[in-house]
DSSP file (Angstrom, degrees, kcal/mol; ACC not computed):
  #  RESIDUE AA STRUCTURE BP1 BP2  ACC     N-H-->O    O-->H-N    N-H-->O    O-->H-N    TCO  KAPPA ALPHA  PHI   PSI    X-CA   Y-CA   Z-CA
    1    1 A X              0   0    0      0, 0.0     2,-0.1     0, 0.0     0, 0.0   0.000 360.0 360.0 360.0 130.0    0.0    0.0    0.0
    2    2 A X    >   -     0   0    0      1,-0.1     3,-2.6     2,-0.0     0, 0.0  -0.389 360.0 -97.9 -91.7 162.5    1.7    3.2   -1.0
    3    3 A X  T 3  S+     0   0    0      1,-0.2    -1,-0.1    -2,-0.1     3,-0.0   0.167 116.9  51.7 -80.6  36.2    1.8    6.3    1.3
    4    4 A X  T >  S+     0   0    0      3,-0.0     3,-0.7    68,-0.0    -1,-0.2   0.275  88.6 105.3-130.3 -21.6   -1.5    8.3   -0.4
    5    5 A X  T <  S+     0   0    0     -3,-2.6    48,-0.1     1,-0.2    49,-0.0  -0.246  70.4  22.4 -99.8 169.0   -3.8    5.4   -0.2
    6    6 A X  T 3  S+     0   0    0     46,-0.4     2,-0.3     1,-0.2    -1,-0.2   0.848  79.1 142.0  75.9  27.1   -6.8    4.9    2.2
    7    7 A X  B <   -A   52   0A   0     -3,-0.7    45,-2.0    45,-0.6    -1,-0.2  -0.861  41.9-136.1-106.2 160.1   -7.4    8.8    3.1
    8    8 A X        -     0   0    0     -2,-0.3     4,-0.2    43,-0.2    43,-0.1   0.006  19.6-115.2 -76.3 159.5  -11.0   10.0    3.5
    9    9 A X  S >> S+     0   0    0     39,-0.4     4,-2.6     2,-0.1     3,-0.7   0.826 123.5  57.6 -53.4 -54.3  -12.6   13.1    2.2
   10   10 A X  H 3> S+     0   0    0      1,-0.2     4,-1.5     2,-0.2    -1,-0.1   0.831 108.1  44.7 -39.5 -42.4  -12.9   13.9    5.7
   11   11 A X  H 34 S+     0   0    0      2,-0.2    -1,-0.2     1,-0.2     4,-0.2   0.548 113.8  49.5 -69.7 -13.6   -9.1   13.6    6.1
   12   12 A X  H <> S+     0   0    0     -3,-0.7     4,-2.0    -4,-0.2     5,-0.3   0.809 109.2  50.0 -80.2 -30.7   -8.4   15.4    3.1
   13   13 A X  H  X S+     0   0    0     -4,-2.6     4,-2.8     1,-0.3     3,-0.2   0.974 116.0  44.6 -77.8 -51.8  -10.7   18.3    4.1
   14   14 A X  H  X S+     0   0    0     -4,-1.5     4,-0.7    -5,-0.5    -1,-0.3   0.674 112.0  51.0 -71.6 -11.9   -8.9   18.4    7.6
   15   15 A X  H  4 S+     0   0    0     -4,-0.2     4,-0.5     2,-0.2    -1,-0.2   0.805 109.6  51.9 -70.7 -56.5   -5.4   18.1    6.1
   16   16 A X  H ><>S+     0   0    0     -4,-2.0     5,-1.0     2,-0.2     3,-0.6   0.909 102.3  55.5 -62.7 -62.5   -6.2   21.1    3.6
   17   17 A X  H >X5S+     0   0    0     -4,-2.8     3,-3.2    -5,-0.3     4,-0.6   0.944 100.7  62.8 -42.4 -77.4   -7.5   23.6    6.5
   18   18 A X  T 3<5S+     0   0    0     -4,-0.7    -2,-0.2     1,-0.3    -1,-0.2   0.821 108.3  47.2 -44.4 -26.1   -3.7   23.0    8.3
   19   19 A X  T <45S-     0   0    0     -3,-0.6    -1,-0.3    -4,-0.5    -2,-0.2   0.344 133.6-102.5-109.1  27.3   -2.6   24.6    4.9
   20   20 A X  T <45 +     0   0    0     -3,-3.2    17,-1.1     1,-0.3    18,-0.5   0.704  69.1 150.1  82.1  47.6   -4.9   27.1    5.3
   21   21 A X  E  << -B   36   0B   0     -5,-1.0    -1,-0.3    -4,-0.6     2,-0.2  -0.533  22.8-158.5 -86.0 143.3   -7.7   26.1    2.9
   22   22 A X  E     -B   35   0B   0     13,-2.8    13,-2.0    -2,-0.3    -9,-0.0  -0.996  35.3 -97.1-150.1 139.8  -11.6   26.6    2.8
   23   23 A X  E     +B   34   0B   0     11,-0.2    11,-0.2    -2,-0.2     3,-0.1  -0.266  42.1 179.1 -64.6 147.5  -14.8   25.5    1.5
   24   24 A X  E     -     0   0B   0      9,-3.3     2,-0.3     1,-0.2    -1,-0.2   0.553  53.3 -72.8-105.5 -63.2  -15.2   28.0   -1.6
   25   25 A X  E     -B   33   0B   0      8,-0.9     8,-1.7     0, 0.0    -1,-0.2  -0.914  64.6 -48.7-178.7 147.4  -18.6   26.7   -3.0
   26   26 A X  E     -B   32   0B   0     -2,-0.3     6,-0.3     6,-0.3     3,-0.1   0.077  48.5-160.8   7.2 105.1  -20.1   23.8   -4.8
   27   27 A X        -     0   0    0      4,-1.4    -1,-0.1     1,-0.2     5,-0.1   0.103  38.1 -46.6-118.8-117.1  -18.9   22.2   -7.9
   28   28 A X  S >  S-     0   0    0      2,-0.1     3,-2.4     4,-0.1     2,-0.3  -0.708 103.9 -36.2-104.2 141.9  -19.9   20.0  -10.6
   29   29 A X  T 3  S-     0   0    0      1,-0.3    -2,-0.1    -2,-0.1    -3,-0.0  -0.168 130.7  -9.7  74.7-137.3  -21.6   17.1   -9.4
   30   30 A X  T 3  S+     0   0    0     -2,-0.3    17,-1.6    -4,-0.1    -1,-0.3   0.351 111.3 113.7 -98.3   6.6  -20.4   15.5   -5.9
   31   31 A X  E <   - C   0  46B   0     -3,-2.4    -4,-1.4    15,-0.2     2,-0.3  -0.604  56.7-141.3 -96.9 155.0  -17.0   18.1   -6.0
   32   32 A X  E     -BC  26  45B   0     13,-2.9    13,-1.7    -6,-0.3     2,-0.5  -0.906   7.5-138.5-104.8 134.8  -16.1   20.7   -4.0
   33   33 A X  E     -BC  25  44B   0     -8,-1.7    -9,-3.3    -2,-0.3    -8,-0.9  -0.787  31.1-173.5 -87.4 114.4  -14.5   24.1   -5.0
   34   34 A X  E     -BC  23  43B   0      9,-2.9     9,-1.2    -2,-0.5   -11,-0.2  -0.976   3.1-162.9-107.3 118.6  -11.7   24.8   -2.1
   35   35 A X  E     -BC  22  42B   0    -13,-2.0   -13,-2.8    -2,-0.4     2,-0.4  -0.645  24.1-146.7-123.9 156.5   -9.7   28.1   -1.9
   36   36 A X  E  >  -B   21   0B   0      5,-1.4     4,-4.5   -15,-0.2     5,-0.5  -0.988  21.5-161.1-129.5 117.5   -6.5   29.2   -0.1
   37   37 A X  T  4 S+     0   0    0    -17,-1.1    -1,-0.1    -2,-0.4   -16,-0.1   0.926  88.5  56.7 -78.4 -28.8   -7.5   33.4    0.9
   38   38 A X  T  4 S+     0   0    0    -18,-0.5    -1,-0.2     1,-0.2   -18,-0.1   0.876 122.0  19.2 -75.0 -66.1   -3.9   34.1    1.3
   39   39 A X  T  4 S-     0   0    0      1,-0.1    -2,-0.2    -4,-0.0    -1,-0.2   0.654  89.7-124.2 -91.3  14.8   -2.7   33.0   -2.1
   40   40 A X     <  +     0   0    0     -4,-4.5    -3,-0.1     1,-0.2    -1,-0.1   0.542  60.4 146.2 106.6  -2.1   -5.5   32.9   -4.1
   41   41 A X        -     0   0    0     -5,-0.5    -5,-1.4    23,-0.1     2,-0.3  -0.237  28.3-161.3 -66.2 155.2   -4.8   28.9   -5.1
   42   42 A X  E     -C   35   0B   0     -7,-0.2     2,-0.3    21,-0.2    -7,-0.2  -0.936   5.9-170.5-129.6 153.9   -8.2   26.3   -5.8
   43   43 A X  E     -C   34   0B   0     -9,-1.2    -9,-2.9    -2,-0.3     2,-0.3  -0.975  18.1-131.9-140.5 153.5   -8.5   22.7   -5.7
   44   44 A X  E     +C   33   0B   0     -2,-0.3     2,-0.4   -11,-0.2   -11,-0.2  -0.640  22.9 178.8 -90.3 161.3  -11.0   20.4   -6.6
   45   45 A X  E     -C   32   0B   0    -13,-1.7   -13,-2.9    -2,-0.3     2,-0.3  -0.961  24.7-134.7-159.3 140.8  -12.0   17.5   -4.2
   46   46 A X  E     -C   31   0B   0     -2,-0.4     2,-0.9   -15,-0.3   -15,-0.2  -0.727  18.0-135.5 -94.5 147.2  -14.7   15.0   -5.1
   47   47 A X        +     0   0    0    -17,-1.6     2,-0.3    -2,-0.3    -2,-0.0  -0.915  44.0 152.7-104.4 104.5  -17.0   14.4   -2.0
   48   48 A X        -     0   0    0     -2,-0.9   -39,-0.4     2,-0.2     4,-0.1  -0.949  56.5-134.4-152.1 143.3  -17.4   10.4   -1.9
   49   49 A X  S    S+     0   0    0     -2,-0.3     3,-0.1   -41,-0.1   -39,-0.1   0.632  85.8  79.3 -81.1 -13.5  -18.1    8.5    0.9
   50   50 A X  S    S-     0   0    0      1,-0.2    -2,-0.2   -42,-0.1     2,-0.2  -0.131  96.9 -74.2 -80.0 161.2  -14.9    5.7   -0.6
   51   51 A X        -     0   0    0      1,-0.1     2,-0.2   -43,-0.1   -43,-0.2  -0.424  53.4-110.1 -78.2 138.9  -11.2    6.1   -0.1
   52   52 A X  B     -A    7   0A   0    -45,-2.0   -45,-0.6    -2,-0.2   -46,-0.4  -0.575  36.6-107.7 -77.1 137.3   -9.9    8.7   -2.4
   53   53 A X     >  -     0   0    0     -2,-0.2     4,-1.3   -47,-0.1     5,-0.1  -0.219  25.0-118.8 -55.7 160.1   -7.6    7.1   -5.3
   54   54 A X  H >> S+     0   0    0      2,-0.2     4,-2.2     3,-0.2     3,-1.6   0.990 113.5  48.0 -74.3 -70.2   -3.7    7.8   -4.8
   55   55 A X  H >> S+     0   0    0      1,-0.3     4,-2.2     2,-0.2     3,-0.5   0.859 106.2  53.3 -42.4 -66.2   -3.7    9.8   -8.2
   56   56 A X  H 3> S+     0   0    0      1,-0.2     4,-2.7     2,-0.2    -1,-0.3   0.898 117.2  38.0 -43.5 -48.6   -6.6   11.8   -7.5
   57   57 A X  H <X S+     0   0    0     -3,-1.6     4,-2.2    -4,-1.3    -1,-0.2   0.876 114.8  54.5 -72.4 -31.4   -4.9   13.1   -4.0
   58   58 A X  H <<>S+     0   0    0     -4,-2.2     5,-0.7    -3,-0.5    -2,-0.2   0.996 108.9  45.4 -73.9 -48.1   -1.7   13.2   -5.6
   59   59 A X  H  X5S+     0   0    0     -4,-2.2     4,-3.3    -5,-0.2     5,-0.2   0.996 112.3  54.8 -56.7 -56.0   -3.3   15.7   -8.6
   60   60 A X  H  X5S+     0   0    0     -4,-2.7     4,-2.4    -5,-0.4     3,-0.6   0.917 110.4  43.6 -40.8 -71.4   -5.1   17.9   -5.6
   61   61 A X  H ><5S+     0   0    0     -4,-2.2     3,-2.0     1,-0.3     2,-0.6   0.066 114.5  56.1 -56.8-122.2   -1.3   18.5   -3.5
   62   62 A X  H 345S+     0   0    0      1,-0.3    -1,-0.3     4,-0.3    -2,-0.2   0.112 115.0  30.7 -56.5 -32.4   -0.3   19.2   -7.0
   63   63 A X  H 3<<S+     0   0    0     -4,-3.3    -1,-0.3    -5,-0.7    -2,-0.2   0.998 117.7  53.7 -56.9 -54.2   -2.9   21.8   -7.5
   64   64 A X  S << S-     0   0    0     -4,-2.4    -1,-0.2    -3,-2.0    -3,-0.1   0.978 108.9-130.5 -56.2 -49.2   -2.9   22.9   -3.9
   65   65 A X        +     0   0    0     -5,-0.5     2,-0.5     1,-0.2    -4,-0.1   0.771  61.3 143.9  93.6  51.0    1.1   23.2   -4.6
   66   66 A X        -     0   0    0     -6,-0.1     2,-0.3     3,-0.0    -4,-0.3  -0.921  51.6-124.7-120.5 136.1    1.5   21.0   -1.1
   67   67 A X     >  -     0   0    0     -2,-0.5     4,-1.6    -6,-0.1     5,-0.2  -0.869  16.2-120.5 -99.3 155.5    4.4   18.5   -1.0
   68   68 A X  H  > S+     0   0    0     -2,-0.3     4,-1.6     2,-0.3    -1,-0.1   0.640 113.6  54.5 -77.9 -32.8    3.5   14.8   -0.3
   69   69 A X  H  > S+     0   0    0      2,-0.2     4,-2.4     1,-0.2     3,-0.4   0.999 110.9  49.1 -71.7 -66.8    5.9   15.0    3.0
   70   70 A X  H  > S+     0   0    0      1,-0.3     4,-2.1     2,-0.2    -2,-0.3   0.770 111.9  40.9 -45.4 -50.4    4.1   17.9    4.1
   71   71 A X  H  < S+     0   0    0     -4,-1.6    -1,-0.3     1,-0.2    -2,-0.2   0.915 105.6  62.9 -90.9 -34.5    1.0   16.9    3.9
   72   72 A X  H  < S+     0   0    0     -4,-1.6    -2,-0.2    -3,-0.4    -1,-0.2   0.973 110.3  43.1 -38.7 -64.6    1.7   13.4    5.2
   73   73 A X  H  <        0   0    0     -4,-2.4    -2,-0.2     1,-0.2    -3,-0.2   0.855 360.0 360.0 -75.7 -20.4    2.9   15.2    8.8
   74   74 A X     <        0   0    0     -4,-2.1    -1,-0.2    -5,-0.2   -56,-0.1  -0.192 360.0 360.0  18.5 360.0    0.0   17.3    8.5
């Protein structure tokens, strides 16, 4: 099991606030629009009750612009 798999939306959402992330609004579907007010950054994040795929979390920290260590100690 690699060190991305098995985290929650709920553990992504709480992960995301420590890097100073916020619900923005509603997006297509089950997804959520998240924003970071200091720089101005968005990610999407699908809201599903199932373990988020490694890829899919790995494309969010890339969006968010979070490194994998980081977000790991988090």
């Amino acid at each position: 099991m690699s060190r991305l798999a098995g985290f929650t939306y709920r553990e992504v959402a709480r992960k995301l606030r420590t890097f100073g992330f916020a619900f923005d609004r509603q997006g297509p579907g089950s997804h959520e629009i998240w924003r970071q007010e200091a720089t101005g950054r968005k990610v999407t994040i699908p809201h599903h009750a199932r373990d988020m795929a490694e890829g899919t979390l790995r494309a969010i920290l890339r969006e968010a612009g979070i490194d994998v260590s980081a977000f790991l100690k988090a």
